[in-house]
N, C-alpha and C positions, 0 to 999 in steps of 0.2 A: 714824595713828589715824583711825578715822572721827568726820566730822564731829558735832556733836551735832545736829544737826536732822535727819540722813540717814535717808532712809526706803527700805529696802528694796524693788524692786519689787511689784508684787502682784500675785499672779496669779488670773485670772477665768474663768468657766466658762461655757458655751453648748453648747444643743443648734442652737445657729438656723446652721447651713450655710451660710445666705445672708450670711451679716453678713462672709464674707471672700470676698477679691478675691488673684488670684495675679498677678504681673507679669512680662511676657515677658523681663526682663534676667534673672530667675532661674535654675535649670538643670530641664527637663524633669521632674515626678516621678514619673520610671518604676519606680523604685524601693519603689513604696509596698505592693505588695503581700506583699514581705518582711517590712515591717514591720509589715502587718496580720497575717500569718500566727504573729507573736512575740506582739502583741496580745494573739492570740486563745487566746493560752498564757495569760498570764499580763498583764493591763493595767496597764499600767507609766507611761502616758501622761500621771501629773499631775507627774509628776516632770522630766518634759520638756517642759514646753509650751513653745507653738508663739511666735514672738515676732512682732508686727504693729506696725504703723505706722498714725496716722490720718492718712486725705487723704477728699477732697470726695467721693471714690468709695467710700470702706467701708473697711475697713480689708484691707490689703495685708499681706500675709504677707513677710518677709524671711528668714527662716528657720522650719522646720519643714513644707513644703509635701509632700511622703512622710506626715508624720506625722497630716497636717489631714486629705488622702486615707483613708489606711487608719481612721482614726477615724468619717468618715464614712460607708465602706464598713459598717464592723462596728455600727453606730449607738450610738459610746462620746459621751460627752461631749469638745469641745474645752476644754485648758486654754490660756489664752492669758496673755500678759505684751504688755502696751502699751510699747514702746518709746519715750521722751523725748529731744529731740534728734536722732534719726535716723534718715534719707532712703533713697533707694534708693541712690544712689552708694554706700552701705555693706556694702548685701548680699557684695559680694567679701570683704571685712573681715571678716563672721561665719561664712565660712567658709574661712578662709582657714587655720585651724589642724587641718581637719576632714579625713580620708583621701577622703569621699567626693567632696569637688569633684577634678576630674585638669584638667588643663591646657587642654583643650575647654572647660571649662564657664566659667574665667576668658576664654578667648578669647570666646566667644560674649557673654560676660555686657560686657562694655568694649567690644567692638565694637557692642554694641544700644545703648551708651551715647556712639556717634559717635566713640573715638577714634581718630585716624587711622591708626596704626599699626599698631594691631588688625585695623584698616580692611583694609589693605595686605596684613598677614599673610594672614587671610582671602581675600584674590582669590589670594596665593601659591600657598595652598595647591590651589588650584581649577586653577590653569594648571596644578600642578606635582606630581599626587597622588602621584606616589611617594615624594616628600618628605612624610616624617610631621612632624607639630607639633612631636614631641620632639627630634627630627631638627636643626631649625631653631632650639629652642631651645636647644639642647647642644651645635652644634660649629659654622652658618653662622655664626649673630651673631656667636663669641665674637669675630671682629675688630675687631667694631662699639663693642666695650666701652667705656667712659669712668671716668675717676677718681670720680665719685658714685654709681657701684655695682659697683665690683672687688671690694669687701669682701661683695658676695652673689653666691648662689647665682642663675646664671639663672633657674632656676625661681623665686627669691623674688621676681627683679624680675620675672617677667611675673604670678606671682598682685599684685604690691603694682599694677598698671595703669601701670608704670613703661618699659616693655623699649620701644626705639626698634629701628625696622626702615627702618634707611635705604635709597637707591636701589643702595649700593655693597653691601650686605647681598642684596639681590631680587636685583643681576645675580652675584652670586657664587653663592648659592641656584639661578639658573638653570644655571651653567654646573656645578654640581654633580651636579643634577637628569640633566643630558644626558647627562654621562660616566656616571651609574647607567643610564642608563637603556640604553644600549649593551653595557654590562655583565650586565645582567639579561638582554637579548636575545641575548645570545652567547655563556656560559657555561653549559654544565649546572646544572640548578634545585640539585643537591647542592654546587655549588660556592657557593651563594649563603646564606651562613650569616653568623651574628653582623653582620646590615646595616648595626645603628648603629655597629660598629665599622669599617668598610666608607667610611662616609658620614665620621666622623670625619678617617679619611687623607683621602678627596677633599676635604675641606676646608680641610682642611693643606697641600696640594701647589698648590693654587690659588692661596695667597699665593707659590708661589715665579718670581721676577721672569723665567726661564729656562724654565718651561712651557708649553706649547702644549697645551692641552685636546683640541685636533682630533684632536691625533696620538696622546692617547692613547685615542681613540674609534676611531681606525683600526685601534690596534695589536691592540686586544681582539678586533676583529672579524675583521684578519687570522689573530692565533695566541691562540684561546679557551684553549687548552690550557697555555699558561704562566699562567694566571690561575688562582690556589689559593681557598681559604677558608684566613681566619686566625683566631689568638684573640684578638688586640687590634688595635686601631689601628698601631700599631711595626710587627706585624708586615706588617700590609697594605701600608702604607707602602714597606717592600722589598721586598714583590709587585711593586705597582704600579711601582717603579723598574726592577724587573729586565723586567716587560713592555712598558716606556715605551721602553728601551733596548733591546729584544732586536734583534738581528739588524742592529744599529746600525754602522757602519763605524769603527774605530777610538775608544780610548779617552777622546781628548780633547772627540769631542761629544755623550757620556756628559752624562743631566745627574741629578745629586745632590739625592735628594730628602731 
């Protein structure tokens, strides 16, 4: 039941543009002129106002900064809602249930906010560009996992600013990185299909204590041609086994991925 004093929030209107301030942990709002052009159907905009925070500088947009744009593009009125209680650390939070934040916008937005691991991720990815974000967050980490977030989805722990990117995480990402990257240089462009499923095996075979990365950066390069595209990860897996071992002397130094 609600409270009996509880007052719903209330929402307020302005033509004055200037009374809002945007914050760089936000995401970009490139996206606003879609929304102007829906606007400009039909204005729908008091129904969604915009939500702000007050600080010494004006009031700061948290969510709705697309919406603030194209309103002030089309010269609508802003409806706004004053948010009580909450900071910029929250911004992830209010969007956190939304399609349009994608996993960039969490990294960028936690890394402006100094965490380290973001931090980390971030320079990863800059050494390491053929490794995509989704990449890293869907099959390098999962070793890195721990008993306080097995029950989520990686993606929930890196929107919640949770997801830890250790030094044994970076050198296993590296050593991923290199054998793709070999792969991409030595294979026909047709053979380079379904990547995340690609990236997944290399990340699997890396845990096994009997591997040698080098050799199978050599082996690629030697014989491109036993190197297929597959449709999952399983299958890639006993690609990469049958190219890791081809031309290998005798059974027993065969090694089992």
């Amino acid at each position: 039941m609600l409270d009996a004093n509880y007052q719903p929030p209330r929402v307020h209107v302005t033509f004055d543009y200037n009374l809002f301030k945007l914050h760089n942990a936000n995401r970009p709002p490139n996206h606003w002129p879609k929304i102007a052009k829906s606007l400009k159907k039909k204005d729908m905009s008091r129904y969604v106002p915009i939500i702000v925070i007050v600080t010494d500088n004006g009031y700061i947009i948290i969510d709705g900064q697309g919406r603030y744009f194209a309103c002030m593009e089309l010269g609508l009125p802003i409806y706004y809602i004053i948010a009580e209680g909450v900071g910029i650390e929250d911004i992830a939070t209010f969007n956190t249930g939304q399609e349009n934040w994608k996993l960039g916008d969490y990294l960028n937005f936690y890394a402006s906010q100094g965490k380290p691991d973001y931090l980390r991720v971030q320079q990863f990815l800059s050494d390491f560009p053929n490794i995509k974000l989704n990449y890293l967050v869907g099959t390098i980490w999962q070793s890195g996992r721990n008993g306080d977030t097995r029950s989520l989805s990686t993606n929930e722990v890196f929107k919640q600013g949770a997801f830890p990117f250790s030094e044994e995480a970076r050198k296993k990402g590296a050593i991923v990185s290199q054998m793709l990257t070999a792969i991409e240089n030595s294979v026909p462009k047709e053979e380079l299909k379904n990547k995340y499923s690609l990236v997944c095996a290399l990340s699997s075979i890396v845990l096994n204590q009997n591997f040698n990365p080098n050799r199978l950066i050599e082996q690629v390069k030697k014989y491109p041609y036993v190197f297929r595209a597959e449709a999952d990860q399983s299958h890639y897996k006993q690609n990469l086994e049958k190219l890791y071992n081809y031309r290998k002397r005798g059974d027993n130094g065969n090694v089992r991925f």
